[in-house]
C-alpha positions as CSV (number, residue, x, y, z in Angstrom):
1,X,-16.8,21.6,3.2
2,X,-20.1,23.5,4.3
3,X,-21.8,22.7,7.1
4,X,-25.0,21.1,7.1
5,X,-28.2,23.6,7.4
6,X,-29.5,22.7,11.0
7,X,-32.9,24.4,10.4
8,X,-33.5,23.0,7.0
9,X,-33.1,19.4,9.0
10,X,-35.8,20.3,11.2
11,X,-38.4,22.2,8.7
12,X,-37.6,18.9,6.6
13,X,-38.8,16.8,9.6
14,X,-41.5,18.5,10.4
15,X,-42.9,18.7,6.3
16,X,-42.4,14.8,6.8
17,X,-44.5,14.4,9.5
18,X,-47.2,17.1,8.1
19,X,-46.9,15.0,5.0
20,X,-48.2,11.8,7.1
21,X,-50.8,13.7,8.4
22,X,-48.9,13.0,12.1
23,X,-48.9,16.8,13.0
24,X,-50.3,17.5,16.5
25,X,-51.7,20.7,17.3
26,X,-53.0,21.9,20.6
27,X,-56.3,23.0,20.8
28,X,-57.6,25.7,23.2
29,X,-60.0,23.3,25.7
30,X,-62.5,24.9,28.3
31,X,-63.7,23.2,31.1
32,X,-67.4,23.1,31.8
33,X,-69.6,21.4,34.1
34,X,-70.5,17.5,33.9
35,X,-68.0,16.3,32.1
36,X,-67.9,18.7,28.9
37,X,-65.6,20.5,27.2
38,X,-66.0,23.2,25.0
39,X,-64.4,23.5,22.0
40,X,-64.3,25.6,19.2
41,X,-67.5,26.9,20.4
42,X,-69.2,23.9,21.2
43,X,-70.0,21.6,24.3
44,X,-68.5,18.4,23.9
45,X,-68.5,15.3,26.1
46,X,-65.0,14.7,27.6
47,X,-63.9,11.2,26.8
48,X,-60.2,11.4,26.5
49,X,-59.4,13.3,29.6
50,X,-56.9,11.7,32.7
51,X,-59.8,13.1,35.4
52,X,-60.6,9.5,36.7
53,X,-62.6,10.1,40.0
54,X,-64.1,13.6,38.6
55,X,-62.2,15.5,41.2
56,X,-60.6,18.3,39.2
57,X,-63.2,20.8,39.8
58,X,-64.3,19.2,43.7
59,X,-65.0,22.3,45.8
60,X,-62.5,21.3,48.6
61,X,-60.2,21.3,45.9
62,X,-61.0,24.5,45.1
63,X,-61.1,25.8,48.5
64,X,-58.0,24.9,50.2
65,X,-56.1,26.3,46.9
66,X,-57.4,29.2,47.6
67,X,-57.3,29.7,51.3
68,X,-53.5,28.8,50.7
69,X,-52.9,31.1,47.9
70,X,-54.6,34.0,49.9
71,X,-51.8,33.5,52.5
72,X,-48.8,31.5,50.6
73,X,-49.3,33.4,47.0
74,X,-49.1,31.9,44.0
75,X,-45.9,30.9,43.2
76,X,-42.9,29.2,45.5
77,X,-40.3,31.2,43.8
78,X,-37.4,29.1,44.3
79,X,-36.3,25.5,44.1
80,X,-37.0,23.5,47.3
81,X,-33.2,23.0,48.0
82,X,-33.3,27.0,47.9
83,X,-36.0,28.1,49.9
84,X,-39.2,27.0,47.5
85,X,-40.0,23.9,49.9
86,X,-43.3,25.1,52.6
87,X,-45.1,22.9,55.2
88,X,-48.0,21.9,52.7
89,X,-45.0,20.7,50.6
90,X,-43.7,18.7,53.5
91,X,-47.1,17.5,54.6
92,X,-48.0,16.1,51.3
93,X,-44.7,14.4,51.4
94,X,-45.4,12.6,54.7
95,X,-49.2,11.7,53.5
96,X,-48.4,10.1,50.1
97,X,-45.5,8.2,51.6
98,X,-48.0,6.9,54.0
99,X,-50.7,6.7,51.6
100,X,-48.2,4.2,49.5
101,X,-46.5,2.5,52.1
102,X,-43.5,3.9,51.8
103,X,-40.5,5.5,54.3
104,X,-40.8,8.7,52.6
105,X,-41.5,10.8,49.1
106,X,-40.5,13.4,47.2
107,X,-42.2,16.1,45.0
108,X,-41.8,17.0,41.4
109,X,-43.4,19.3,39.1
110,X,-44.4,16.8,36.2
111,X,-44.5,12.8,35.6
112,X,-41.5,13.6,32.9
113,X,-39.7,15.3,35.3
114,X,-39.9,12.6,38.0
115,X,-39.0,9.5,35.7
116,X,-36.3,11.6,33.8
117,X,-34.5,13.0,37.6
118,X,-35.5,9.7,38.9
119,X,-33.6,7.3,36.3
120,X,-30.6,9.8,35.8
121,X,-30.1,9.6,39.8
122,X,-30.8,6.3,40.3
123,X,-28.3,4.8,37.3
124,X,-26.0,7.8,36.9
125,X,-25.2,8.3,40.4
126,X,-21.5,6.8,41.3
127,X,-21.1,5.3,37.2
128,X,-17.4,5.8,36.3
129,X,-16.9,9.6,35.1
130,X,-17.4,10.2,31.7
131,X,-19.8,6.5,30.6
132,X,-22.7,4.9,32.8
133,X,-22.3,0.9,33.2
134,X,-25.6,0.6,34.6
135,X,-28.5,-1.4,33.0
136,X,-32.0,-0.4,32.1
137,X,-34.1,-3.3,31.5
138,X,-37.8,-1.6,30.3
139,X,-41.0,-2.8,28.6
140,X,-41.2,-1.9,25.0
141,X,-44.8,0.0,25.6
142,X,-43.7,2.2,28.7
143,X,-44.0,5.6,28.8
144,X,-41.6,7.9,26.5
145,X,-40.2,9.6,29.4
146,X,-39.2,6.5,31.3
147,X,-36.9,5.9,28.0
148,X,-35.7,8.9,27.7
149,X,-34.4,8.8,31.4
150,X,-32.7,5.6,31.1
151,X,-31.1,7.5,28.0
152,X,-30.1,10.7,29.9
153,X,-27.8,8.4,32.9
154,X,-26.2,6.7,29.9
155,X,-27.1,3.5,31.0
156,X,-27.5,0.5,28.5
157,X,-31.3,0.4,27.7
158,X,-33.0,-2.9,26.9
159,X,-36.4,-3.6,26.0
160,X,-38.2,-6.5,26.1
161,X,-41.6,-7.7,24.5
162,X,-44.9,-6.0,26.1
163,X,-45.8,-8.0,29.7
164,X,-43.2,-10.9,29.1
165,X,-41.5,-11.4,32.5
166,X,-39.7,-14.5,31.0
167,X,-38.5,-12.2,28.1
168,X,-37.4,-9.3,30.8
169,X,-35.4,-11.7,32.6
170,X,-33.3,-12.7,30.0
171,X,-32.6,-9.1,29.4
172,X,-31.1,-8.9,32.7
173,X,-29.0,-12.4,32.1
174,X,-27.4,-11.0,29.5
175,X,-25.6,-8.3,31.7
176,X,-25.3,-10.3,34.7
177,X,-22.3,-8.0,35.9
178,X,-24.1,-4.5,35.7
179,X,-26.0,-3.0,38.1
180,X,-29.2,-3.4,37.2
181,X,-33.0,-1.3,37.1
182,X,-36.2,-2.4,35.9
183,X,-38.9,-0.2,35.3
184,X,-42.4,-0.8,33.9
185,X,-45.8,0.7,33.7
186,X,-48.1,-0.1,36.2
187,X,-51.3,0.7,33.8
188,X,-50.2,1.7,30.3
189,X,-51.0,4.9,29.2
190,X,-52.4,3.7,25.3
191,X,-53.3,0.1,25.7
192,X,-55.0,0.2,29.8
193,X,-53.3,-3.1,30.4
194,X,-51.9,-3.9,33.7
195,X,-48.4,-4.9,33.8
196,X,-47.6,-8.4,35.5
197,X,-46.3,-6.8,38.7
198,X,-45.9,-9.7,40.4
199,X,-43.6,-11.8,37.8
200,X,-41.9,-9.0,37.5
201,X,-41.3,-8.4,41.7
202,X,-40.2,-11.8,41.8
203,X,-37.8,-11.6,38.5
204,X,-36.2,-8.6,40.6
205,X,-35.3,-10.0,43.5
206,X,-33.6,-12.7,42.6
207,X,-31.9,-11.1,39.8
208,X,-30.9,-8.5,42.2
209,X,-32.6,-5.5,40.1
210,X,-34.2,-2.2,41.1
211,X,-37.7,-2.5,40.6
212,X,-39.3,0.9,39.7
213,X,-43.1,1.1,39.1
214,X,-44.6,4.3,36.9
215,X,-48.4,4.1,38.8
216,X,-50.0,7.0,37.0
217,X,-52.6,5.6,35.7
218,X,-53.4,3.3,38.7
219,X,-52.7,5.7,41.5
220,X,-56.3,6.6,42.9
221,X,-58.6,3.8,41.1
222,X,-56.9,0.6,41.9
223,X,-56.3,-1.1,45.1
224,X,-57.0,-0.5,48.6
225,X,-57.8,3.4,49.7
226,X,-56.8,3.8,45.5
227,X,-53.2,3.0,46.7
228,X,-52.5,1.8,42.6
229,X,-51.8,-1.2,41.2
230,X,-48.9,-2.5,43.6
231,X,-51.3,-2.7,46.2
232,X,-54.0,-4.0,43.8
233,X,-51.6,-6.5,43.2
234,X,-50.8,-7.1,46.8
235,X,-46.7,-6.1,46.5
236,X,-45.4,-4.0,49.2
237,X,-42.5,-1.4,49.7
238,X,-39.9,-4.2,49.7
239,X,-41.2,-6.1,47.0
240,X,-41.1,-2.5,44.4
241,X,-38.9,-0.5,46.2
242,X,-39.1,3.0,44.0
243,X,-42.6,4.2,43.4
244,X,-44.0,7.2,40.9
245,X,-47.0,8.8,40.8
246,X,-48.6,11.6,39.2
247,X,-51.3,14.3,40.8
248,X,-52.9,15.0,37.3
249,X,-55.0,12.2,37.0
250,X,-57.2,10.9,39.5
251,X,-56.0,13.2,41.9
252,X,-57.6,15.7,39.5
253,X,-54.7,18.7,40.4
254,X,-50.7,18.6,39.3
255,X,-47.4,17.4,39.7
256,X,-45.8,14.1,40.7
257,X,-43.9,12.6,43.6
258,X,-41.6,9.3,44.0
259,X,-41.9,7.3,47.1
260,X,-39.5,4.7,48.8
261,X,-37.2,3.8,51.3
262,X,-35.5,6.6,52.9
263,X,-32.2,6.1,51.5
264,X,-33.4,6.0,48.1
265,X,-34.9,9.0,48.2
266,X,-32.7,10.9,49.7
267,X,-30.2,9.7,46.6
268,X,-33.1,11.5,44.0
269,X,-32.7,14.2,46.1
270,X,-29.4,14.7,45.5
271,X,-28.4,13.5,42.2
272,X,-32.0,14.2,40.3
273,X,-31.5,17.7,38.2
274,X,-35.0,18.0,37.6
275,X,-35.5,18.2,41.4
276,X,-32.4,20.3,41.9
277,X,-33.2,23.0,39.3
278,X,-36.6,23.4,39.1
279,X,-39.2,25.7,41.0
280,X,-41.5,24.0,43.3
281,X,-44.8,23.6,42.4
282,X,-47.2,26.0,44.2
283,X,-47.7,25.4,48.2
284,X,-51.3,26.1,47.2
285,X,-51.5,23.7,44.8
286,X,-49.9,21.1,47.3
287,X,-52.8,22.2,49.5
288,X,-55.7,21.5,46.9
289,X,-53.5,18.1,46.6
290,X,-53.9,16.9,50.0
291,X,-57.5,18.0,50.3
292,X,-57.9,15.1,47.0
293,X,-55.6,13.0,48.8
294,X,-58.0,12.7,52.0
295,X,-60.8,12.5,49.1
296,X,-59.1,9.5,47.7
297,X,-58.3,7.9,50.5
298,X,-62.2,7.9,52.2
299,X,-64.4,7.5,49.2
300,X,-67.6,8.2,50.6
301,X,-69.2,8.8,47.3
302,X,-68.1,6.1,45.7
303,X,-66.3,7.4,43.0
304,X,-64.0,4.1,42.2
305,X,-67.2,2.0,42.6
306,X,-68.8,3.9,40.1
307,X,-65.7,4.5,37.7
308,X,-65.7,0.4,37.7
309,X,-69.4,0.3,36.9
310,X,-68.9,3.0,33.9
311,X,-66.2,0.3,32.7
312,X,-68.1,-3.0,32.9
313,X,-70.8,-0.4,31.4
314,X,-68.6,0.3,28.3
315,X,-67.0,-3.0,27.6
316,X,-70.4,-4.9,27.6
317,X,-71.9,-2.6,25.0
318,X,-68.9,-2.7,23.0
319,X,-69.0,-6.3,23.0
320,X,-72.4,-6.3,21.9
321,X,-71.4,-3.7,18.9
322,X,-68.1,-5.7,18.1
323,X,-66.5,-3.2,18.5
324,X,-62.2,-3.8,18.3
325,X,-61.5,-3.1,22.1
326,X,-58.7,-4.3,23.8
327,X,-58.4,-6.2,26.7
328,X,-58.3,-3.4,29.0
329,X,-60.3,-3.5,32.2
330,X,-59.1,0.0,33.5
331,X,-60.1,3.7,33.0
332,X,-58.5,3.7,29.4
333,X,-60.5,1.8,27.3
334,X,-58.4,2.1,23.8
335,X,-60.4,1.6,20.7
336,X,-57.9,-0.1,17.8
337,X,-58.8,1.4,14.4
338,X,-55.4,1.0,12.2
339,X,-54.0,4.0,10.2
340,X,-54.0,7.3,11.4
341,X,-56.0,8.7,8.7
342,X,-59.0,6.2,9.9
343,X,-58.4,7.1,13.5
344,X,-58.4,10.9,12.6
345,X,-61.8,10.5,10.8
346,X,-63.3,8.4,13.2
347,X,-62.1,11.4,15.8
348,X,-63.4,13.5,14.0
349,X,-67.2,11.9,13.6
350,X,-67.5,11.7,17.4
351,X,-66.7,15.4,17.8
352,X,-69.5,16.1,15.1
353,X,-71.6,13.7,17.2
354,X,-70.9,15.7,20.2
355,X,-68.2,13.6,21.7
356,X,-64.5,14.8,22.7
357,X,-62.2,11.7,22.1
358,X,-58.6,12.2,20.1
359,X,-56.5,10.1,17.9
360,X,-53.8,8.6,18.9
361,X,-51.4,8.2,15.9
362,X,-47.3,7.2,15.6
363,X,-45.2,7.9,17.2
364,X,-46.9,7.7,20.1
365,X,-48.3,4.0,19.3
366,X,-46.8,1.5,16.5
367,X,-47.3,2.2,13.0
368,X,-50.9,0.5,12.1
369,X,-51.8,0.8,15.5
370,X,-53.5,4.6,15.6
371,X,-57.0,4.6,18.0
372,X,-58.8,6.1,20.2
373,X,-58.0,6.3,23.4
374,X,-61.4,6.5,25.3
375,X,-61.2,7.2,28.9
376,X,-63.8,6.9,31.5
377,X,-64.2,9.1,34.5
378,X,-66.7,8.7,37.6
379,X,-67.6,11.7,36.4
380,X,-69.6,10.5,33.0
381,X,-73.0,9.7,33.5
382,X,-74.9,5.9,32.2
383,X,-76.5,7.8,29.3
384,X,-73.6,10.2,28.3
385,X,-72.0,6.1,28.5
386,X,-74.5,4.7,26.5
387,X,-74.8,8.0,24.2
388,X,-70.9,7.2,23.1
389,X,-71.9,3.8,22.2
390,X,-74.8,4.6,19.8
391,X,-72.0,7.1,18.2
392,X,-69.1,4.6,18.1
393,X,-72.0,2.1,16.8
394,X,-71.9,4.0,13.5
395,X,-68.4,4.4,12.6
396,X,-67.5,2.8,9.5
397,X,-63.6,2.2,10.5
398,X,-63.6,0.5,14.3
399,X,-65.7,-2.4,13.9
400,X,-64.2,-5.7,14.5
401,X,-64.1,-9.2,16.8
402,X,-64.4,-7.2,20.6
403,X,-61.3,-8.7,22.6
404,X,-63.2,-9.4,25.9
């Protein structure tokens, strides 16, 4: 019997997707000033970036990653269970746990990272050797890497319908004798929608679940001090007991951290190989993080005020274009066009038009589902705003009944 050819199985997967026209490429980006990009050799308007508030280029940003990199260097050069961990580490610890309300947090390098060591810890840890008989309850539209760690502890994953808290509780009635984890989006990533927290809090606690909230995408522009969407949503540290967060987005610098009770995460700690085995990010990055963090947390300019302005700005002039928007009153404003080859095209136009926005194609969303995934930033101007409009405007393939 011979053996199949492992790397004919992967160059036929990939001529599959490049067949679809679902290849993804990277594509060398570099930052300007006011919101462009350029690419290619041309100064495009970023409207696809995670930047939220504008702060990734924010001279205090810049300055305490220097000033700690002068002293520090640039790298940690070991895990922070080896001797990688420094005191801007440890402060940024203490300052997002008390930024979310919450006992204590840990660092991570990436998002990925903290759902995958997160979810492998928190359902793997003390399952019988060799099989996990823990249960992952999830929302069918959360993040890939939320799946994928539910997948690595072994645990039985099951998904329910987008936002149905009804449908998520009889997920966890049907395993009444596992342990049990629910994890969710707080704002997801492709559609901008806002998960029903509270349901979902309430659905936890008297089912006895974990309740574990992803808050990338709210983390910074929602809620008191841009504490996210539990605390837009008025839940507490009891009420969503394991929190994660990224630093790439609104914080405008890198990373992620998780944040809970003590116990809990001193268990990631422990049991989370991503943590274990991976350098620690940069003590002078963790600096140019906290320096955000007190940005954030003041917001003396305004940036959230304006961010929500640049929304209401955008949805009223799509409504006005009917223009096939979702729902969405966040930062991600998606813009449904159907196939992929119509979302690439329509991609394509805005670039000619002086606009930066990508496609979003399957897998990443449903197939028949590609858009674009616009994103505003405090950053954007009114008229760079209104300029995107009049582009969108004349696009044969996104036009529609607005959902307002």
């Amino acid at each position: 019997m011979s053996r199949p050819d492992l790397r004919a199985r992967v160059e036929s997967a990939r001529a599959q997707r490049e067949q679809e026209g679902l290849l993804r490429r990277p594509r060398t980006v570099e930052l300007m000033a006011d919101g462009h990009r350029l690419v290619d050799g041309r100064a495009l308007v970023d409207f696809c970036g995670n930047d939220y508030l504008g702060l990734a280029r924010h001279p205090d940003l810049i300055a305490a990653l220097t000033r700690t990199a002068s002293v520090d260097g640039v790298g940690s050069g070991a895990a922070h269970l080896v001797s990688g961990h420094r005191g801007e580490h440890a402060a940024l610890e203490e300052e997002l746990a008390d930024w979310t309300g919450r006992q204590r947090a840990v660092l991570f390098s990436t998002g990925v990272m903290a759902n995958l060591g997160a979810l492998q810890a928190l359902l793997g840890a003390g399952s019988p050797p060799g099989r996990g008989d823990a249960l992952c309850v999830q929302d069918r539209l959360n993040h890939a890497s939320l799946i994928d760690g539910a997948q690595l502890a072994g645990a039985e994953l099951r998904r329910y319908p987008h936002a149905d808290a009804d449908a998520a509780a009889r997920q966890l009635d049907a395993r009444p004798d596992h342990p049990a984890l629910l994890a969710t989006d707080g704002v997801f990533s492709m559609d901008g929608d806002i998960a029903p927290l509270a349901a979902l809090a309430t659905l936890c606690r008297k089912r006895h679940a974990l309740f574990y909230v992803d808050d990338a995408h709210g983390l910074g522009v929602m809620g008191t001090q841009g504490a996210g969407s539990i605390a837009a949503a008025g839940l507490n540290a009891n009420q969503v007991p394991v929190l994660m967060g990224t630093l790439g987005k609104a914080l405008g610098t890198a990373g992620a951290f998780l944040a809970g009770d003590a116990g809990l995460i001193e268990a990631i700690v422990q049991f989370a190989r991503p943590y274990i085995y991976t350098t620690a990010m940069p003590a002078a990055l963790a600096a140019a993080t906290r320096a955000s963090l007190r940005l954030v947390r003041a917001d003396t300019e305004g940036r959230r005020e304006r961010l929500a302005a640049h929304i209401a700005r955008f949805r009223a002039g799509a409504a006005q274009l009917g223009l096939s928007v979702t729902s969405s009153h966040t930062a991600i404003q998606p813009l449904l066009v159907g196939s992929a080859e119509a979302a690439l095209a329509a991609s394509r136009a805005l670039e000619a038009a002086g606009f930066l926005v990508v496609a979003i194609r399957p897998p990443t969303v449903p197939q028949g589902a590609a858009r674009l995934r616009i994103t505003l930033s405090a950053a954007h101007s009114p008229d760079q705003i209104d300029a995107l409009l009049d582009a969108l405007s004349g696009l044969p393939g996104p036009t529609g009944t607005a959902a307002v």
